[in-house]
C-alpha positions as CSV (number, residue, x, y, z in Angstrom):
1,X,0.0,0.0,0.0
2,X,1.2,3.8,-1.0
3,X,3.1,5.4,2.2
4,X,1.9,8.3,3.7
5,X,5.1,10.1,3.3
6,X,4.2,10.6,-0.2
7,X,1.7,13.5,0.8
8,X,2.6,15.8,3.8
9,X,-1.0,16.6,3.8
10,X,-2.6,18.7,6.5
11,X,-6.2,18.2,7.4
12,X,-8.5,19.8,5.8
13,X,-8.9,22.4,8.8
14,X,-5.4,23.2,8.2
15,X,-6.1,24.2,4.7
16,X,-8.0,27.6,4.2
17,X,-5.3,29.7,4.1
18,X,-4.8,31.9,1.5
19,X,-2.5,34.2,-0.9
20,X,1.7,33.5,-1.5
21,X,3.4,31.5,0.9
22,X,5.8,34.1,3.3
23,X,9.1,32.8,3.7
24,X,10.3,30.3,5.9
25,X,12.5,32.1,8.5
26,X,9.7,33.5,10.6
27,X,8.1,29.6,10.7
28,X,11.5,28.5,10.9
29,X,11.9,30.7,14.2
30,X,8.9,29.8,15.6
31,X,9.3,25.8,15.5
32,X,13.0,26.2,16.9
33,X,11.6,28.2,19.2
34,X,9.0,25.2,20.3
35,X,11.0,22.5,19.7
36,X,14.1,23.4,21.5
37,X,15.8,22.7,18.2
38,X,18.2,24.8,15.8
39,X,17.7,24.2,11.9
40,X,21.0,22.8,10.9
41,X,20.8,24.3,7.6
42,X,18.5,26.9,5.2
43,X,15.0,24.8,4.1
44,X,14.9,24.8,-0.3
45,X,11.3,26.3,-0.7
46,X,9.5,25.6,-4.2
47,X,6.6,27.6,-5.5
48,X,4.3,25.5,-7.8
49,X,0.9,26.1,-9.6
50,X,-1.8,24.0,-8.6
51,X,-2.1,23.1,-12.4
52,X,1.3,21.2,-11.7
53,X,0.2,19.7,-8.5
54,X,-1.4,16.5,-9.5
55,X,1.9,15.4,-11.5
56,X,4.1,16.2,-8.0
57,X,1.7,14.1,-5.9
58,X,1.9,11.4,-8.3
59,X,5.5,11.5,-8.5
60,X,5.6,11.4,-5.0
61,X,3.1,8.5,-4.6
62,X,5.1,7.0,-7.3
63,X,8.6,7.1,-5.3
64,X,7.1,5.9,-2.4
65,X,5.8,3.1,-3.1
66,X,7.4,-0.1,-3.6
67,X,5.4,-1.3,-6.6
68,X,3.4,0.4,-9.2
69,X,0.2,2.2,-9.2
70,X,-1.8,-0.1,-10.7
71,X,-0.7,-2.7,-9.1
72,X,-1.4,-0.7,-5.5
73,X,-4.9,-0.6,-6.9
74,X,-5.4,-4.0,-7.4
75,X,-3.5,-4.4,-3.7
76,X,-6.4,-2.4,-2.1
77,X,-9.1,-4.7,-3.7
78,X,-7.8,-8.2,-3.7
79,X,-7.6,-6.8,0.5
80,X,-10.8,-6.0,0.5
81,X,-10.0,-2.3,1.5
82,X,-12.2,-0.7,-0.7
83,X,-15.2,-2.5,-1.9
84,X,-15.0,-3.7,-4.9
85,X,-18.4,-2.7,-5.7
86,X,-17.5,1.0,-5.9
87,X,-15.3,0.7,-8.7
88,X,-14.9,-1.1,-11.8
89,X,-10.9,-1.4,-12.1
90,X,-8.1,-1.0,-9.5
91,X,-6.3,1.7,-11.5
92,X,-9.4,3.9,-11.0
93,X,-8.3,4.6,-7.6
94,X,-5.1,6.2,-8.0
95,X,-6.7,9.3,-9.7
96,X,-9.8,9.0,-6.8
97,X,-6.4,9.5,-4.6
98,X,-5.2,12.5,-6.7
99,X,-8.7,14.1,-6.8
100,X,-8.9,13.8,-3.0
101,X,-5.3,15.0,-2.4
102,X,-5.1,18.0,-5.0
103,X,-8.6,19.5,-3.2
104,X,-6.9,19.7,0.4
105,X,-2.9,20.4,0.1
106,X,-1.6,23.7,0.7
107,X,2.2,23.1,1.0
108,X,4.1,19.9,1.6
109,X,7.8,18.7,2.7
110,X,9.6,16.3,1.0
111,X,12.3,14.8,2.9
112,X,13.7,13.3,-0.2
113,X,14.3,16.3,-1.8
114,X,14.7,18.4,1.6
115,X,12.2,20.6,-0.1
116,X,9.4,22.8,1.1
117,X,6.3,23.4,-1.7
118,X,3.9,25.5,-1.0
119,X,0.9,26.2,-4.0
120,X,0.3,29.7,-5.0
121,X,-3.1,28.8,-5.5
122,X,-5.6,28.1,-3.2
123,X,-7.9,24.9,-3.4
124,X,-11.8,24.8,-3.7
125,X,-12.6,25.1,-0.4
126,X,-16.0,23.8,1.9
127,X,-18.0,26.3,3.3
128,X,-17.3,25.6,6.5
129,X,-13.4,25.5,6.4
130,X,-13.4,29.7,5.1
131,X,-15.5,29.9,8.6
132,X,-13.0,28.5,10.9
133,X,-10.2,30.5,11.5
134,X,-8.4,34.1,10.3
135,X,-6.3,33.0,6.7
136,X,-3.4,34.6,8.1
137,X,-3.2,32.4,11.2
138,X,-4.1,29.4,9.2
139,X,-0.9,30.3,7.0
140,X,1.1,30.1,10.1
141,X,-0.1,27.0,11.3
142,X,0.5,25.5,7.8
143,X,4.4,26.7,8.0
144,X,4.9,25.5,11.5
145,X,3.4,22.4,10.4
146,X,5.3,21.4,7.4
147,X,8.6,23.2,9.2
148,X,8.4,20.7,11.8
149,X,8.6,17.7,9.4
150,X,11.9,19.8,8.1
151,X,13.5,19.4,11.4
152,X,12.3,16.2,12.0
153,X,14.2,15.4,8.4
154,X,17.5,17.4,9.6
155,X,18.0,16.1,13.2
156,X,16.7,12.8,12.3
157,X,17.3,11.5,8.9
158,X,13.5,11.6,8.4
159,X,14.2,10.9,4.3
160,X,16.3,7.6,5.0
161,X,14.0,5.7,7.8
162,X,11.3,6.3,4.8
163,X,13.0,4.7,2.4
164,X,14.1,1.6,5.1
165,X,10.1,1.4,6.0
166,X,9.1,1.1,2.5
167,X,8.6,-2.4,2.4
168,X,6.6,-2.7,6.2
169,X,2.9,-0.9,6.0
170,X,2.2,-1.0,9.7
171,X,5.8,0.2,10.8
172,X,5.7,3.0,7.5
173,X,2.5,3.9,9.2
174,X,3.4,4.1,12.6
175,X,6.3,6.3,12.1
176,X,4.3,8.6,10.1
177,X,1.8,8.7,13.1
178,X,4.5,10.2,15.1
179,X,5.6,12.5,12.4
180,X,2.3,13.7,11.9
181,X,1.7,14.0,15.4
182,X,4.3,15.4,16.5
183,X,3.9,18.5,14.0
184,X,0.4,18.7,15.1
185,X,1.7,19.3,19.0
186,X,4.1,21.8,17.4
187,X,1.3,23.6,15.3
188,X,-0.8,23.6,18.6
189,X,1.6,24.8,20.6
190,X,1.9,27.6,18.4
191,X,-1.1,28.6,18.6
192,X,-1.6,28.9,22.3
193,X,1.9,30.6,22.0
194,X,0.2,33.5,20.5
195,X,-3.6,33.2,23.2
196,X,-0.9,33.6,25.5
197,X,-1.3,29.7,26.8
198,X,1.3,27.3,27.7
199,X,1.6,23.7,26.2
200,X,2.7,22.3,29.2
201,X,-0.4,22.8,31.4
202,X,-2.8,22.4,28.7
203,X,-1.5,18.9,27.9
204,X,-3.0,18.1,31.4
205,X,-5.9,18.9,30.8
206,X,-8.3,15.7,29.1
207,X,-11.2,18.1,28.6
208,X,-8.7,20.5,26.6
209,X,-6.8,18.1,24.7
210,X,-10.3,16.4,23.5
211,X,-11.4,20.0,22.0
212,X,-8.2,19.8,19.9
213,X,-8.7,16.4,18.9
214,X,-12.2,16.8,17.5
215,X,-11.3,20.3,15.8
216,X,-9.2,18.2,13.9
217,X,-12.2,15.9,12.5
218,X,-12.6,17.0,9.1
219,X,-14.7,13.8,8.1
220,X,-17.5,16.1,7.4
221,X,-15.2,17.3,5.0
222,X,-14.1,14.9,2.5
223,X,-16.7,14.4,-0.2
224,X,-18.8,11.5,0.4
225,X,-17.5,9.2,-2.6
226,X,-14.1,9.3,-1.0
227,X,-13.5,5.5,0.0
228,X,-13.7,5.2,3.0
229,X,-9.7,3.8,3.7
230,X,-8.5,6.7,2.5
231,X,-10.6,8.7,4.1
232,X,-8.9,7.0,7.6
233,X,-5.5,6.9,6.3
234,X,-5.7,10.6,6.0
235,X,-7.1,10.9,9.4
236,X,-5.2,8.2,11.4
237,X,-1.7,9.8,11.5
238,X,-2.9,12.9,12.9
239,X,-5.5,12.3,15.2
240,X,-4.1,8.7,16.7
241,X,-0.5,10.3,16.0
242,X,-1.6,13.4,18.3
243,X,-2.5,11.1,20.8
244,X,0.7,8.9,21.0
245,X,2.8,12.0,21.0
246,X,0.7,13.6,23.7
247,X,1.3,10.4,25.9
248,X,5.2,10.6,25.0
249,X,5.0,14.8,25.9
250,X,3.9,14.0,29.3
251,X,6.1,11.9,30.2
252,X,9.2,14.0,29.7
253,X,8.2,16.9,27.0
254,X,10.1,17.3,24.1
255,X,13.1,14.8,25.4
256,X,10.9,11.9,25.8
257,X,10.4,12.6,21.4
258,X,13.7,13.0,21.1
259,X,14.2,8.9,22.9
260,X,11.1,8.2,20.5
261,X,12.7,9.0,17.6
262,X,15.9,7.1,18.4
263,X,13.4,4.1,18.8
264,X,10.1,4.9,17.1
265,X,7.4,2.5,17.2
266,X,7.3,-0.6,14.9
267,X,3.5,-1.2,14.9
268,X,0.2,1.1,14.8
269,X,-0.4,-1.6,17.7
270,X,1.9,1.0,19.7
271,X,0.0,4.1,17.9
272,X,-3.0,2.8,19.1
273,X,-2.0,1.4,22.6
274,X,0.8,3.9,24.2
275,X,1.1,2.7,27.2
276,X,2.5,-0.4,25.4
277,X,5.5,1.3,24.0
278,X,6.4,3.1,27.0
279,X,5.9,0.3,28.9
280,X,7.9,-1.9,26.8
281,X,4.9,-4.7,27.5
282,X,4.3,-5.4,23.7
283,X,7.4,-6.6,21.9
284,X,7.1,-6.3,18.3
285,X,8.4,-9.1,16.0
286,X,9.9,-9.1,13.0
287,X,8.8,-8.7,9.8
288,X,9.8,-10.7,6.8
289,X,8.9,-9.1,3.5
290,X,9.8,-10.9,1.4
291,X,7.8,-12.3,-1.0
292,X,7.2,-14.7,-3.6
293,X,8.2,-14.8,-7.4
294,X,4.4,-15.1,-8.4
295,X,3.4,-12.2,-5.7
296,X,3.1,-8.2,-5.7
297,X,3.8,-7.8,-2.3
298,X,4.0,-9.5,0.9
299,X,2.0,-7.1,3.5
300,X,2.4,-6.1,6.8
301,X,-1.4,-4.6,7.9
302,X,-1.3,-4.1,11.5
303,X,-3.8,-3.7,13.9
304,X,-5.1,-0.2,12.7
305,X,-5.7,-2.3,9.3
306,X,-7.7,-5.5,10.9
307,X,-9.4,-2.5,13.0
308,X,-10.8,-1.2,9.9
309,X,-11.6,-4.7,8.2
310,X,-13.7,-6.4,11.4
311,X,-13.8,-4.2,13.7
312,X,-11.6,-2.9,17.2
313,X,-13.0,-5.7,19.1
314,X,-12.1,-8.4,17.0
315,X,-8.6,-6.9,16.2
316,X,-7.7,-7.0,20.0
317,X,-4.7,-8.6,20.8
318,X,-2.7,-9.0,17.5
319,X,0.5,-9.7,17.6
320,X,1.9,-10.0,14.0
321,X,0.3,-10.8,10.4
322,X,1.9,-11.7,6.9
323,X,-0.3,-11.6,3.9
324,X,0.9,-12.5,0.8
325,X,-1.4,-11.0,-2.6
326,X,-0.5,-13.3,-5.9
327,X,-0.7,-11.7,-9.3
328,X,-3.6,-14.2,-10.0
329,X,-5.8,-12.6,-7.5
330,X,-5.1,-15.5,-4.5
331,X,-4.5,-13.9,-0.9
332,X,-3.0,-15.9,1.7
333,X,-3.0,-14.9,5.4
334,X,-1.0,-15.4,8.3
335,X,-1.8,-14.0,11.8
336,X,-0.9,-14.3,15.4
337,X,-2.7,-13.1,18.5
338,X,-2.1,-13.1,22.2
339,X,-4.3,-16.0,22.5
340,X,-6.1,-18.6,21.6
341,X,-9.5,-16.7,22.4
342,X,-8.3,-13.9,20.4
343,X,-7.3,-16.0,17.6
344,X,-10.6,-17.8,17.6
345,X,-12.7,-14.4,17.7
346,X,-10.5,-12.5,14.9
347,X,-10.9,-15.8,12.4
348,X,-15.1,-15.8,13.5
349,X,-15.1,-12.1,12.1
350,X,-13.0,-12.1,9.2
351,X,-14.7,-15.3,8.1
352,X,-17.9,-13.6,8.7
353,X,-16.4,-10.2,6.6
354,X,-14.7,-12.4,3.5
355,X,-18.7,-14.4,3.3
356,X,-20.4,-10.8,3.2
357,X,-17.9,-9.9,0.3
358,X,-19.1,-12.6,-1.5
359,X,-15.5,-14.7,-1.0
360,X,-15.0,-18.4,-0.7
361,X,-12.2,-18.4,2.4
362,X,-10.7,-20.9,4.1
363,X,-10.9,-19.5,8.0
364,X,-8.6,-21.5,10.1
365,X,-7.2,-21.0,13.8
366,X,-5.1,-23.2,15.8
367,X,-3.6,-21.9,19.5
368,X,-2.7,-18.5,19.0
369,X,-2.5,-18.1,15.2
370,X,-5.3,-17.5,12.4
371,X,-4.9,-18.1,8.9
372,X,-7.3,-18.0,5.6
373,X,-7.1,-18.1,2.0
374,X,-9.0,-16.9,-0.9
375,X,-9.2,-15.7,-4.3
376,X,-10.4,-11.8,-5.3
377,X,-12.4,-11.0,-7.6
């Protein structure tokens, strides 16, 4: 599946700014400022048309992901990630992607490039995202945003752990969760910077930190043909990422990311479950990816991705997975849970997903592992 370092998309509340992008320095100031951190060098800042934008994002979708388009496409079917009823051919999806992509992005970093784009052109906007904040602040939060990812890239190699995760969809994702969440704590600390409101006493506060968290649901926003994975792949690295990072801040504020970035997390498992990682009570295992001759890819999904498919209940308790998609459309899988109850309960629900697809599976479980096997249509 595509990364989601390909984007450096803000959510959609991020994105009503307006007018030229101002230069860096004063954004650069103000994350250094927050993040305790000097910029080790200048930022490269590219100003593009939003005519060009859709042949960027696909160059970056393109360099990110270890297989082709197409053949992504046909990855998020044969998974049964997108419903196969909503569209008639896998490649359809890249430009549904695109579509989705080019109507929220104001500015991006790409830590391949070390470069900063920002659009000159604004998107089409919703209603209710030219109500929710002054343009000018909105153009601040977008810097700080995006300038955060910039450090991230100069302190620690941001560019090269991306290319390393290329291959591993849960850990890609789970790194990206702390990215993304980390540069949403910076962009909300600047902001109570300027109300005059410290970070440290807000991030004590449940009641506080819940009003940030649902500002930042922009489901509401995304047009309603959107599948709905990417519609939670856009979300997840920001909201669940916010929440991880949050738990790291109070522990030991900006030091405690600093020791999370020397170690990040391996699995959304950790994203989703913090106290795990801090704990060290989940150890994450290896994965092996590679795959077959006859195969596209041999995939890592993760607990946010059995989440999605059958449910938070029934992905309780996972451990590790290996699924291996064939070119002829056959999908073996291989899981392991904490326990034989949570192995028999994830293979009763996937079972029960796969029949209301319309799939002939073989469902098996034995102790603490789950397996099944099928063909996509």
């Amino acid at each position: 599946m595509t990364t989601v370092r390909a984007f450096r998309l803000l959510l959609v509340f991020l994105l009503a700014s307006c007018g030229q992008a101002s230069p860096l320095q004063p954004g650069m100031k103000a994350v250094e400022g927050i993040r305790g951190k000097t910029f080790l060098r200048d930022v490269k800042n590219v100003s593009i048309d939003r005519t060009d934008l859709s042949v960027h994002l696909r160059a970056q979708m393109e360099k990110s992901t270890p297989y082709s388009l197409d053949d992504w496409g046909t990855l998020l079917r044969a998974l049964q990630l997108v419903d196969v009823k909503s569209t008639d051919a896998g490649k359809e999806l890249v430009p549904k992607l695109l579509e989705l992509y080019e109507s929220q992005v104001l500015a991006f970093y790409d830590a391949q490039s070390h470069t900063y784009y920002s659009i000159k052109q604004l998107p089409k906007l919703p209603e209710q995202a030219e109500k929710l904040a002054d343009p000018k602040m909105l153009e601040e939060m977008v810097m700080v945003h995006e300038l955060t990812h910039a450090l991230q890239d100069q302190y620690f190699k941001l560019g090269e752990k991306e290319i390393a995760l290329m291959h591993d969809t849960d850990a890609n994702l789970a790194y990206h969760s702390v990215l993304e969440g980390e540069a949403v704590l910076v962009m909300v600390a600047h902001i109570l910077g300027k109300s005059g409101l410290d970070l440290d006493e807000v991030v004590k506060d449940d009641a506080m930190l819940g009003m940030i968290t649902s500002a930042a649901q922009a489901e509401q926003m995304i047009d309603a043909d959107t599948p709905k994975y990417f519609a939670e792949m856009l979300k997840f690295p920001y909201l669940d990422g916010l929440k991880f990072v949050v738990a790291a801040y109070r522990r030991g504020g900006w030091k405690e990311l600093d020791r999370v970035h020397a170690n990040p997390p391996r699995t959304t498992r950790e994203i989703l479950h913090p106290d795990e990682y801090f704990t060290h009570s989940f150890k994450p295992q290896p994965f092996d990816s590679k795959k077959p001759a006859d195969a596209i890819s041999a995939e890592h999904l993760g607990e946010f991705h059995w989440r999605f498919l059958v449910g938070a209940d029934n992905a309780r308790g996972w451990v590790n997975d290996r699924v291996i998609v064939s070119r002829d459309g056959r999908v073996q899988v291989s899981t392991t849970w904490e326990s034989p109850e949570r192995a028999t309960a994830f293979a009763a629900a996937y079972d029960a997903f796969l029949q209301k697809r319309g799939l002939k599976a073989i469902v098996k479980h034995e102790g603490n592992a789950a397996t099944a096997s099928y063909t996509a249509r």
